[in-house]
C-alpha positions in Angstrom: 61.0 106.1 130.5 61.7 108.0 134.0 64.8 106.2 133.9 66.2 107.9 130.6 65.5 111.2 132.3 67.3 110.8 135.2 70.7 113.3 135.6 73.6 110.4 135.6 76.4 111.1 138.0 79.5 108.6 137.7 80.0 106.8 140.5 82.7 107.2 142.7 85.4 104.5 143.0 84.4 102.4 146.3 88.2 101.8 147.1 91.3 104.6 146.8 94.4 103.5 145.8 95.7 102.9 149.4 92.9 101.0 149.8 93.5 98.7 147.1 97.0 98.5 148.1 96.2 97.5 151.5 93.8 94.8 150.4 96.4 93.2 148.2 98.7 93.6 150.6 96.1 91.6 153.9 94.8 89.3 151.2 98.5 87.8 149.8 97.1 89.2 146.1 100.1 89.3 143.3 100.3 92.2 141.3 98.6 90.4 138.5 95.4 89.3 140.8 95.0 92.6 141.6 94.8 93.7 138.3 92.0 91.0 137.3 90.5 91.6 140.9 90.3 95.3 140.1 88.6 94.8 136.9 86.1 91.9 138.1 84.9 94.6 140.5 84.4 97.0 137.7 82.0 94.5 136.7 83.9 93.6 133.4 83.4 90.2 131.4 86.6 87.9 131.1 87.1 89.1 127.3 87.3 92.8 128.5 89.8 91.6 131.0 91.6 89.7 128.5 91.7 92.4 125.8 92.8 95.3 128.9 95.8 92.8 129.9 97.1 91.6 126.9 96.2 87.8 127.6 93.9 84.9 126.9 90.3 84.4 127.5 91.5 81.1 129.1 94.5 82.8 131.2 91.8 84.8 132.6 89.8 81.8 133.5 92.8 80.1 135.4 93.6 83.4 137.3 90.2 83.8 138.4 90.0 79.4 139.5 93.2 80.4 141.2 92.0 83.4 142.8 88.8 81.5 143.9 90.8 79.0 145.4 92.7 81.2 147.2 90.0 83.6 148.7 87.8 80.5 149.7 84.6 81.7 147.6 83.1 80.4 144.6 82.0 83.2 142.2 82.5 86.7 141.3 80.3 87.6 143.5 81.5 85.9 146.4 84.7 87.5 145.6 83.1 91.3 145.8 81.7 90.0 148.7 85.1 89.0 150.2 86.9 92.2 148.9 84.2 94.2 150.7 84.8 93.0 153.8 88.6 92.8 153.4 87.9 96.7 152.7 85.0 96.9 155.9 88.0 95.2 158.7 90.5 97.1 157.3 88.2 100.6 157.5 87.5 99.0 161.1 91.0 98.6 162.3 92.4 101.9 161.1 89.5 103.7 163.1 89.7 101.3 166.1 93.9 101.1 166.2 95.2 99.7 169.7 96.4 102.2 172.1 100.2 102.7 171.9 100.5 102.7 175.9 98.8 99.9 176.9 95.9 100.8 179.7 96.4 100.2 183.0 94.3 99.8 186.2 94.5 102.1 189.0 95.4 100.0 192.1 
């Protein structure tokens, strides 16, 4: 298999810690959310989370109808989706920031 012979470099995390922090922060996430958001981007299954918290299978389950609710999607995948371009605006507003003297025309 080519595949087996590939060199494997670990991926980089998508978000930094700011980032994250920043997301929460625009998306009204509870420190708890952000936790299971976190982790659901990592791509782990609901026992994982369970086990890394310390809680049900089934307290995962609520958190995540909960957080579906409130991020208007439907799946995990709608919610990378969402968190993506929570992260893409807010990459957009940081480089685009408003002009602290507002512009004004020359008469």
């Amino acid at each position: 298999m080519i595949a087996a012979r590939l060199p494997c470099r670990r991926l980089q995390p998508l978000f930094s810690e700011e980032q994250w922090r920043r997301i929460a922060v625009s998306m009204k996430l509870t420190q708890r959310e952000l936790e299971i958001v976190r982790l659901i981007f990592a791509d782990e299954p609901e026992q994982s989370i369970a086990a890394a918290l310390g809680i049900s299978v089934n307290t995962v389950r609520t958190h995540l109808k909960r957080l579906y609710h409130k991020l208007g999607v439907a799946s995990r995948a709608g919610l990378v989706l969402r968190l993506v371009g929570e992260y893409l605006a807010d990459s957009q507003a940081a480089r685009h920031a408003e002009p602290t003297v507002p512009f004004q025309r020359a008469a």
